[in-house]
C-alpha positions in Angstrom: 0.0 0.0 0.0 3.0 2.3 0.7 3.9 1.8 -3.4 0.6 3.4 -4.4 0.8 6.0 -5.9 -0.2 8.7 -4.0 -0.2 12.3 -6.0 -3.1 14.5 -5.2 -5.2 15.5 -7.8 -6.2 18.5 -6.5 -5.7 21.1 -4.0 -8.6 20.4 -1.6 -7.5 18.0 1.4 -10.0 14.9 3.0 -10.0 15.3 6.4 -11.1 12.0 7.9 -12.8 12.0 10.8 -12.6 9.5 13.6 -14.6 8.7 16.7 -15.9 5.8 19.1 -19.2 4.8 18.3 -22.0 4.1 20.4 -21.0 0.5 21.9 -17.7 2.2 23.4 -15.7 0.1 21.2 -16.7 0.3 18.2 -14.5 2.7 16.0 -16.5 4.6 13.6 -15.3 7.8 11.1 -16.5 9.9 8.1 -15.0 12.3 5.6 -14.8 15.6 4.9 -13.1 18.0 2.1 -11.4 21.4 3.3 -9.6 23.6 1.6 -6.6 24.1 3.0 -3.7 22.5 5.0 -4.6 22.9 9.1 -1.6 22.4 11.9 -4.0 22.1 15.2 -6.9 20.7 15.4 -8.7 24.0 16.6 -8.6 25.4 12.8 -11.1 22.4 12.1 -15.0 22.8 12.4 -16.8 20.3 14.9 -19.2 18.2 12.7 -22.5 17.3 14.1 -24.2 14.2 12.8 -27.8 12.4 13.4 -26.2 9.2 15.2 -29.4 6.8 14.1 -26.3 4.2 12.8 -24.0 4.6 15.4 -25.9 4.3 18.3 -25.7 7.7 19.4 -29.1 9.6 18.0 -30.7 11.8 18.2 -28.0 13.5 17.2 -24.4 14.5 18.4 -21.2 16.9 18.0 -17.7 15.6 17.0 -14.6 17.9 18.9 -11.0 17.4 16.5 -8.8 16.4 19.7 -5.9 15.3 17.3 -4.7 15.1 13.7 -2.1 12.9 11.5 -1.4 12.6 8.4 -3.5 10.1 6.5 -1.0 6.9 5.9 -3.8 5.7 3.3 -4.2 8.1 1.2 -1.5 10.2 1.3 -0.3 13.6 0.4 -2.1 16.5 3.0 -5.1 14.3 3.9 -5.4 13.8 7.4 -6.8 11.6 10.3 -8.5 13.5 12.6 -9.3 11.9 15.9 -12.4 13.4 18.1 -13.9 13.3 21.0 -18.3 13.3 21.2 -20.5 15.5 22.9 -24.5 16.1 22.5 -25.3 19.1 21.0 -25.5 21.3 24.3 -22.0 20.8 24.8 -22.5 17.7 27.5 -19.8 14.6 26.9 -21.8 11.6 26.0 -21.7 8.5 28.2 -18.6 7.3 25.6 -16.9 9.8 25.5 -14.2 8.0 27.8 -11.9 11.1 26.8 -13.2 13.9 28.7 -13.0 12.5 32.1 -9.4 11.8 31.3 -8.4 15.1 30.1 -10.1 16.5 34.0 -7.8 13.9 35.4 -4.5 14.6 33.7 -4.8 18.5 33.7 -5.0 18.2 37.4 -2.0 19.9 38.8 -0.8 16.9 40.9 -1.1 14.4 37.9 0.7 17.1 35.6 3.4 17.8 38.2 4.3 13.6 37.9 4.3 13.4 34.4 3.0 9.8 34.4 4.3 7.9 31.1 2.4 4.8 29.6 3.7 1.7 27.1 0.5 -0.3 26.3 1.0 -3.5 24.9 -2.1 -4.5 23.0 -2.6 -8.2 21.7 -4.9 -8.7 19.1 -6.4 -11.8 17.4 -6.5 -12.5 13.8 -9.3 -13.8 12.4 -10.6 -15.9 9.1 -12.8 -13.7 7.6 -15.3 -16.4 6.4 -15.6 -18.2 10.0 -14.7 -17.0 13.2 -11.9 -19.1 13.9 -8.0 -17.9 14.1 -5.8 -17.5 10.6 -4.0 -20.3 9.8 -5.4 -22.9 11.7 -7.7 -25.4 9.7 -11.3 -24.5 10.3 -12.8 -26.2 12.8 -9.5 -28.2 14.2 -6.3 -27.1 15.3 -2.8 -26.7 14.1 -1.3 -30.4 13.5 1.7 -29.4 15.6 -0.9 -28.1 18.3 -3.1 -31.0 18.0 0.3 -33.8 18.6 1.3 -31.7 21.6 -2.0 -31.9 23.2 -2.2 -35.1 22.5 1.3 -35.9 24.2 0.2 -34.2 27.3 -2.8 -36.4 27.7 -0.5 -39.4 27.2 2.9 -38.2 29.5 1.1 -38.0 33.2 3.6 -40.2 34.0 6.5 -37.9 33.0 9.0 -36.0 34.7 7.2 -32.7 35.6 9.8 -30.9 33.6 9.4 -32.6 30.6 5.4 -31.4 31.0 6.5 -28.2 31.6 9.1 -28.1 28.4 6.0 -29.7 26.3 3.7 -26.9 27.2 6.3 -24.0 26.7 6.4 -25.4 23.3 2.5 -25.1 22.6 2.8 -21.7 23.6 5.5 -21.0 20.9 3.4 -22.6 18.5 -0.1 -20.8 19.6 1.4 -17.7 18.5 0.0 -16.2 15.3 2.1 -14.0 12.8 0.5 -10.9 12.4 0.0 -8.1 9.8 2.6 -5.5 9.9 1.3 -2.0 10.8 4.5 -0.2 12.1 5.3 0.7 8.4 1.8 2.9 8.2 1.6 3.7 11.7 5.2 5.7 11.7 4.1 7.0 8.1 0.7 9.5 10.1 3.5 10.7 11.1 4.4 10.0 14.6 7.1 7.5 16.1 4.9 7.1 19.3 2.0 5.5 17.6 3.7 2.0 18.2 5.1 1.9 21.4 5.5 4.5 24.1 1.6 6.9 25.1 2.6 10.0 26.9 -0.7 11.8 27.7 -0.8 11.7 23.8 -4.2 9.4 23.8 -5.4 10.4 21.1 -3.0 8.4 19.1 -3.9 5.0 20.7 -7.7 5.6 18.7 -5.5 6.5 15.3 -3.9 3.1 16.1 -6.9 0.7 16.4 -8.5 2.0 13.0 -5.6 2.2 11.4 -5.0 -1.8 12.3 -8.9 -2.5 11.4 -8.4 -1.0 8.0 -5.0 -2.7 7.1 -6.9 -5.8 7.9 -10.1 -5.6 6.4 -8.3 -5.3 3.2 -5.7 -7.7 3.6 -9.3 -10.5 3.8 -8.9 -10.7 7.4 -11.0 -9.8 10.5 -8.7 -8.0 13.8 -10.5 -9.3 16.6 -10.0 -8.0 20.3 -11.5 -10.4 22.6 -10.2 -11.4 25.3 -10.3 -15.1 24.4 -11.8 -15.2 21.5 -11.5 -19.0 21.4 -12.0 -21.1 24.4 -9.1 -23.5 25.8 -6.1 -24.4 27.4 -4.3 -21.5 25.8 -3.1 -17.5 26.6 -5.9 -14.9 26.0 -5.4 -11.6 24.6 -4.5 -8.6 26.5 -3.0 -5.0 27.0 -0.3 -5.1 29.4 0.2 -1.2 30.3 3.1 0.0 31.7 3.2 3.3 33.9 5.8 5.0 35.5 5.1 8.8 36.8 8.1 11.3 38.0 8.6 10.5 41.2 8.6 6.2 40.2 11.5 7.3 38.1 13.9 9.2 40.6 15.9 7.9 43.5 13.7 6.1 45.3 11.0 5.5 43.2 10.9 2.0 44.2 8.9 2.9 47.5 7.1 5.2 45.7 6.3 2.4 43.6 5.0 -0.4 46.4 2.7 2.4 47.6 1.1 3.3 44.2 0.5 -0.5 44.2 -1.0 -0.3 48.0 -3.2 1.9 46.2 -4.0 -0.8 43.2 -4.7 -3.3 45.7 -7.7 -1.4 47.0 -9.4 -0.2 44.2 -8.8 -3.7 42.4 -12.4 -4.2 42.3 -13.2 -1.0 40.4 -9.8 -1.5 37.8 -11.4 -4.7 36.6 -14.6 -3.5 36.2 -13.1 -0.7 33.8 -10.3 -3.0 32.1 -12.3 -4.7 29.2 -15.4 -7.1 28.3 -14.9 -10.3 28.7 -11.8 -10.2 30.6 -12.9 -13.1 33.8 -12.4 -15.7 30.5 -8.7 -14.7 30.5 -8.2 -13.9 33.9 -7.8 -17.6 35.4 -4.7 -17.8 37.3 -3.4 -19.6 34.5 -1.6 -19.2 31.1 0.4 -16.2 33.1 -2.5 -14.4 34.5 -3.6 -13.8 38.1 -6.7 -14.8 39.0 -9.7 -11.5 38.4 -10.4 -12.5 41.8 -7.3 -11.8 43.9 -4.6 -9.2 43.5 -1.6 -9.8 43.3 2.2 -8.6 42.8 6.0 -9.7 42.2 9.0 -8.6 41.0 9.7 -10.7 37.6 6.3 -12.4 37.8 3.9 -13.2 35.1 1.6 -15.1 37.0 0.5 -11.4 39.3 -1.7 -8.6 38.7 1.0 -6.3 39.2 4.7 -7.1 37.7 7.8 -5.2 38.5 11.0 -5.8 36.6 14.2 -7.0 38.1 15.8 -4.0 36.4 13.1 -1.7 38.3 13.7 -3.9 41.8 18.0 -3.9 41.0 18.4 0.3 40.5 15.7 0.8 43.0 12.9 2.7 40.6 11.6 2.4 37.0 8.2 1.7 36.5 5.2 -1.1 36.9 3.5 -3.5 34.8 -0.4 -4.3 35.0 -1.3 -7.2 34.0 -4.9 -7.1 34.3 -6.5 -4.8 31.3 -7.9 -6.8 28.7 -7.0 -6.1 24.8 -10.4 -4.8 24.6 -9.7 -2.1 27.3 -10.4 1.7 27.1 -7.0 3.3 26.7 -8.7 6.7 27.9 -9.8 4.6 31.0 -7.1 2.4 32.0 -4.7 5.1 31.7 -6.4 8.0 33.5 -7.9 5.2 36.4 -3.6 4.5 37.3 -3.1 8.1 37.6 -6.5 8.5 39.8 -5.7 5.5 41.9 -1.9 6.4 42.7 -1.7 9.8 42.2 -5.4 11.9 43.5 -7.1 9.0 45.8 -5.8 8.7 49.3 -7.1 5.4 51.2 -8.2 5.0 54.7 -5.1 4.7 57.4 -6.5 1.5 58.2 -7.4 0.4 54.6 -3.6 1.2 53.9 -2.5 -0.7 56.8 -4.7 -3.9 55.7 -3.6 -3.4 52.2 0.3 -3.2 53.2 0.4 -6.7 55.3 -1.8 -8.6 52.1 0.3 -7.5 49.9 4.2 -8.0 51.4 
């Protein structure tokens, strides 16, 4: 797609605009000629729409939050990421955005200058049946199927040769995956792919630019959870998040109470960290269970990770475990800077939370 030719054949630039549907995950957009080149998004006009087919009537306003050059079609055009609101200004119950923005212009949050790296799984689908590419409809890989088969068979075998056996099956599980870094650095910025810094906009710009690279490619981007059921990992978004203070000297003991913190509001993370997400939160293929929290240093297995690297120079950053691939970036992100940087627990919640989760 990046050998088409892209020369514009006229002046006027499509502005394509991008917003969450009614569902709350569903990515929707629409687009629009102007006739000039714009640097912020504030030189755009909001666009209103009726929002009968996206769940959203009887009618609402779209905001430009964010624009990047479009990596489809080229030339000026643009991507233009906003935010929803009905037509007296009010944010609609989707618009995940706006409670964000209140919680990351507040001056503690801003002072700590959290960073995020979200790691979003995704499954690829057939597009004809709703069953994973490259496995043979219906059944399962033959390398798959042999191992499974050998683990029914080896009960009787040295626990380490089970363990080896089922290391392998998770190599083998794992699906190659369409390539998106190529258009995602060509909108024209290097963070789309790996590191979010307050810049959450771009995470939106990410998902349909991944939903539109499939849907031609013949292939459907699924992010459920566990979109097939078995002895196998699910899908989700690991999210890193470090803030200023995580990242100085001592940031390590800044970094056990900002998990204090996670332990008592565990309830009201996994209610906001995706659909779906108690079929892939088991306690097993390296998840914690969605019941109990959790945390280690170097373990998979918890609801909270912190590296050895973080534990060895005494600060760095965490790692929860817990948000789904379907999660809200907006709310997942915004919800670790509530929870560890505004909400202050009860002396004796804190105490209870410290001794069950030494």
């Amino acid at each position: 797609m990046l050998n088409l030719d892209v020369t514009p054949y006229t002046d006027k630039i499509i502005a394509e605009y991008i917003w969450i549907g009614g569902t709350g995950i569903d990515v929707r957009s629409k687009s629009r000629t102007i006739s000039k080149p714009v640097e912020h998004p504030s030189e755009l006009p909001k666009w209103n729409y009726d929002g009968s087919s996206t769940g959203q009537a009887p009618g609402e306003d779209r905001y430009p939050q964010a624009i990047f050059k479009d990596p489809f079609r080229g030339g000026n055009n643009i991507l233009v990421i906003c935010d929803t609101y009905t037509p007296a200004g009010e944010p609609i119950p989707t618009n995940k955005r706006y409670r964000a923005a209140q919680i990351f212009s507040d001056p503690k949050v801003v002072a700590e200058i959290p960073w995020y790296g979200i790691e979003q799984e995704y499954t690829l689908l057939q597009s004809n049946v709703k069953w994973p590419l490259g496995w043979p409809v219906g059944g399962y890989p033959v390398l798959r199927a042999l191992i499974t088969v050998l683990l029914e068979q080896t009960s009787h075998l040295d626990v380490i040769y089970r363990m080896l056996i089922t290391k392998l099956a998770y190599m083998l599980e794992s699906i190659s995956v369409v390539p998106m870094e190529r258009l995602c650095l060509a909108s024209g910025n290097s963070k789309l792919v790996q590191v979010l810094e307050l810049k959450l906009e771009i995470t939106s710009g990410a998902q349909d630019t991944s939903s539109r690279i499939t849907e031609q490619a013949g292939v459907v981007l699924t992010l459920d959870p566990k979109p097939i059921e078995g002895d196998w990992n699910g899908a989700g978004c690991h999210t890193n998040y470090s803030t200023k203070s995580m990242r100085e000297e001592g940031g390590f003991d800044v970094i056990k109470k900002a998990i204090l913190n996670l332990s008592l509001r565990h309830k009201d993370h996994i209610s906001a960290y995706g659909e779906g997400n108690e079929r892939r939160l088991t306690g097993k293929h390296e998840t914690a269970s969605i019941d109990t929290f959790s945390w280690g240093v170097a373990n998979r297995g918890c609801s909270i990770r912190v590296g050895r690297d973080t534990e060895k120079s005494g600060k760095g950053y965490l790692e929860d475990r817990r948000p789904a691939s379907n999660m809200d970036p907006y709310v997942v992100t915004s919800l670790l800077a509530e929870t560890t940087l505004l909400w202050e627990p009860t002396l004796e919640a804190e105490a209870l939370a410290a001794q069950n989760c030494r």
